[in-house]
N, C-alpha and C positions, 0 to 999 in steps of 0.2 A: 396445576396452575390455580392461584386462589379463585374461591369460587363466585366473586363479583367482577371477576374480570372479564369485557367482552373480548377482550385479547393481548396474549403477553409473548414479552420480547426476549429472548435469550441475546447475553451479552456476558462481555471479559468485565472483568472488574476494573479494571485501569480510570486513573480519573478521565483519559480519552476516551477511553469506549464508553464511559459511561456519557461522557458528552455527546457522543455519537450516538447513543443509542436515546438519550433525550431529546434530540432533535426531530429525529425519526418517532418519538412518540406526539412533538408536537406539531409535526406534518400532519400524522394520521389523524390526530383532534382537528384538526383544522379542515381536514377535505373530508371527515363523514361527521363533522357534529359530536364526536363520545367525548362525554367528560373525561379531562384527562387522567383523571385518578384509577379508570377502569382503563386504560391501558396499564399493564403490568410489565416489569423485569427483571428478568431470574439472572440474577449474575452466576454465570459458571466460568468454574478457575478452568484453566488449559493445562495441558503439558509444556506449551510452550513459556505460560506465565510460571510454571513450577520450573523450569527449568533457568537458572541464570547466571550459572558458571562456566559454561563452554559457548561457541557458536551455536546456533542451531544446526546448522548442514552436518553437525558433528552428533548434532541427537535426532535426525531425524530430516528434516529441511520443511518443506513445505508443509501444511497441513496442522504442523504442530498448536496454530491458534484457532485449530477449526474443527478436531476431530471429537471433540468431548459437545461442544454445541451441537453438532452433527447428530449426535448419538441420543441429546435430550430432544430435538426436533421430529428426530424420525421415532421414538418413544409418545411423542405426544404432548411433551413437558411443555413447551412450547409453541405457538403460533408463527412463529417467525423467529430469525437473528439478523442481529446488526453486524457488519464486518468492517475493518479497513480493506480495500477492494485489493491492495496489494498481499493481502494476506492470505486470498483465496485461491489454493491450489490450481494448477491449469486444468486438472482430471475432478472435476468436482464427486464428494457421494454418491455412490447409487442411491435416489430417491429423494434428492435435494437439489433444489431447482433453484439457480439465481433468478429473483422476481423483479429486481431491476437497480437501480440508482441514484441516488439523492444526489443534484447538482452538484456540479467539482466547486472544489476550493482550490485556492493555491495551490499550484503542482511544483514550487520549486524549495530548495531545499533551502535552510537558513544555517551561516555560523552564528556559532554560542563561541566565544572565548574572552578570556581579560586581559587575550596580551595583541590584538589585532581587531580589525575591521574586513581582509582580504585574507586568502588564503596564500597572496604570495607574501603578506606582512608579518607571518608567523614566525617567531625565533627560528634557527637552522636548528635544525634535530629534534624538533617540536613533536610531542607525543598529540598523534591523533585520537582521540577515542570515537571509535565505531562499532556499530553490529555489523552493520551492511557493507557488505564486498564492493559493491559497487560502490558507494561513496567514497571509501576506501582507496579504491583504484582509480578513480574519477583528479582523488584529491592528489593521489599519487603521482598522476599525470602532470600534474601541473609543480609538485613541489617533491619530487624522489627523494631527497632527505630525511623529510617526515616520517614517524615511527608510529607504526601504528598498533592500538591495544585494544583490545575487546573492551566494549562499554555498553552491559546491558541495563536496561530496569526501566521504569518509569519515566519518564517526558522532565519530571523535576527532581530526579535522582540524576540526570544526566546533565540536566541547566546545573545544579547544583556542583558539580563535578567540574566542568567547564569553567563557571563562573568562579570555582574557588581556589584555582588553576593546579587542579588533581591533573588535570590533563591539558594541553595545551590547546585544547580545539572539540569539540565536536559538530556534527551534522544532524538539524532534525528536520523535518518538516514543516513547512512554513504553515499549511492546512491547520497541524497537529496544535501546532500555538496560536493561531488564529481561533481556532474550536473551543479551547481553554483557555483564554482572555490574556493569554501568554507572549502576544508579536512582540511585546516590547524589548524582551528580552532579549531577540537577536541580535546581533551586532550588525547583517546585515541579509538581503535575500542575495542568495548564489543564482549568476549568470545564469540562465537555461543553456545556453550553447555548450558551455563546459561541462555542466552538472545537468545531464538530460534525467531528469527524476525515471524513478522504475514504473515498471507498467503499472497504471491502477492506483499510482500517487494522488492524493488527494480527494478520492471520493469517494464514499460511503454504499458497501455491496448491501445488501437485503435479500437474505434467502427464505424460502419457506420450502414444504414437501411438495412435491413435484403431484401433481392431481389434485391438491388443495387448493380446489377454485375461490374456496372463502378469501383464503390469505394471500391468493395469489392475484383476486381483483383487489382485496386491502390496497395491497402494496400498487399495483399497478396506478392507482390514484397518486402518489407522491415520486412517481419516477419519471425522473429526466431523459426524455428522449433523447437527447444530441448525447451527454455523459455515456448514454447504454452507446452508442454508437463508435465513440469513443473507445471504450472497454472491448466491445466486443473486435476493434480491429485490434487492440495492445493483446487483448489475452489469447487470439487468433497469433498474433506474433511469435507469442510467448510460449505458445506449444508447440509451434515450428521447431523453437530454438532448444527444446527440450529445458526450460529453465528450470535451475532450481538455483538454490541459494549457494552452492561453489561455484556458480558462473555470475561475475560481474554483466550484468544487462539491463539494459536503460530502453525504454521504450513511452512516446506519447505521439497520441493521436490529436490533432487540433481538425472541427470544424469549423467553416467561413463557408457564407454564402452556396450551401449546400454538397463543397467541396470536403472532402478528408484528406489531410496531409500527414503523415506517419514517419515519425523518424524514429530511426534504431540505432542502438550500438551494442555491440559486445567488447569489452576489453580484458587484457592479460591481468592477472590477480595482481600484479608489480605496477599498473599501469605504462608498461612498458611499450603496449601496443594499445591501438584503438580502430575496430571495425563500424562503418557507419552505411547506413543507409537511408533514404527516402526515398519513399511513395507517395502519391495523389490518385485520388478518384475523386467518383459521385457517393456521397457520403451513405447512400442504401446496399453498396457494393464494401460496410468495413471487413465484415468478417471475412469476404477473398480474399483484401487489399491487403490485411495484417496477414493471412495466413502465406500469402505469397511473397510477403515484403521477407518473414520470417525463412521461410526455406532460400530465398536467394542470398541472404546472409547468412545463413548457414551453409550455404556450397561454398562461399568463399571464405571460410576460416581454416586458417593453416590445423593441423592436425595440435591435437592438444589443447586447444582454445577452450573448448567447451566441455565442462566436468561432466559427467554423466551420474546421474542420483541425485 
């Protein structure tokens, strides 16, 4: 790490992460006084970012935008990384500690396209472009004619694509274009009831090594309580349900008034079907509340529901 740095950040290169990881640099100026130029950021590529001809669940699934950060952090290259919190495995590394949460943004998803505003306004046999299974099946549910193609790349490889009607639709993130001075570009924000975003939509994970009390009270200073509370019931959820990225799964946690309310679904890759659940508690109780919302949804899917890997 250069050597006038009081401390540096491992990040993906994407103009998102690197907004993401800007932010989180100007949290940390802000709650201990360091100029910001001695915080540092080491962009490292992924496998995940090298890879962008196939699905991911088909190279790998989980973990693909995490294992090469992992690897400069537990080295030392690094003091910390920045993550999209949906990115971060349910089984995190041995020796890497999530150190908390940067307040949510938008957790719902946005259409991009030039031939509608709705997704039931799209031509009949409208090509969808998606990565995500879940959006995919989400969309499917509502419009089974829709065709859908793999569409990976960058935030404005995908607007681009969309907008210049390569494809008849796609799905991003409302956060994602929010972060990148991007919202206008939607056509519209998707329902939450329809399009329940995936666990960890929208908010910004932060890890460092696990016994690293330097980095680990850094971070503790810019983290959101209610968000970690949040996370910790969806990603409790989400290891019930064994997720990885061949299973369509939608999961969010909402706090109120010290309450947790947890909603899940699992749906068939066609969206043929859709399994749904909610939970409530006392919001000190998420980690049970997600892990038990998780396995009672999981006892009730018919066989075959849930891909396994």
């Amino acid at each position: 790490m250069p050597s006038s740095a009081l401390f540096t950040l491992g990040t993906r290169g994407s103009p998102l992460a690197l907004a993401q990881a800007n932010e989180t640099r100007r949290r940390l100026s802000d709650a201990h006084g360091w100029y910001l130029e001695r915080i540092a950021l080491k962009v490292i590529r992924t496998s995940g970012d090298a890879i962008q001809d196939r699905p991911l669940a088909e190279a790998g699934g989980k973990g693909l935008f995490t294992k090469e950060i992992d690897i400069a952090l537990l080295a030392g290259e690094i003091d910390a990384a920045v993550h999209s919190a949906k990115d971060l495995p349910s089984l995190m590394a041995r020796g890497v500690a999530i150190a908390g949460f940067l307040p949510r943004e938008d957790v719902r998803d946005a259409l991009i396209s030039s031939f509608a505003d709705t997704i039931e306004g799209l031509p009949e046999g409208a090509s969808l472009g998606a990565a995500s299974l879940r959006r995919q099946a989400q969309a499917l549910r509502l419009r089974p004619d829709l065709k859908p193609e793999l569409l990976r790349g960058n935030v404005e490889t995908r607007l681009r694509k969309a907008e210049s009607g390569a494809v008849g639709a796609t799905l991003l993130a409302m956060a994602g274009l929010k972060r990148l001075g991007l919202v206008h570009r939607a056509r519209a924000a998707l329902d939450i009831e329809a399009f329940l975003p995936a666990p960890g939509q929208g908010a910004i994970a932060l890890t460092a090594r696990a016994g690293d009390a330097r980095a680990l009270e850094a971070l503790a200073a810019i983290a959101d309580a209610g968000t970690g509370a949040e996370l910790a019931a969806e990603r409790a959820y989400l290891a019930e349900l064994e997720g990885s990225c061949r299973t369509p799964i939608a999961g969010l946690a909402r706090i109120g008034r010290g309450r947790l309310t947890l909603k899940g679904q699992v749906l068939r890759t066609d969206g043929s079907e859709s399994f749904a659940i909610v939970a409530e508690g006392a919001s000190g109780d998420a980690e049970r509340l997600g892990r038990e919302a998780g396995r009672e949804l999981a006892g009730r899917l018919p066989a075959g529901v849930l891909a396994k890997g």
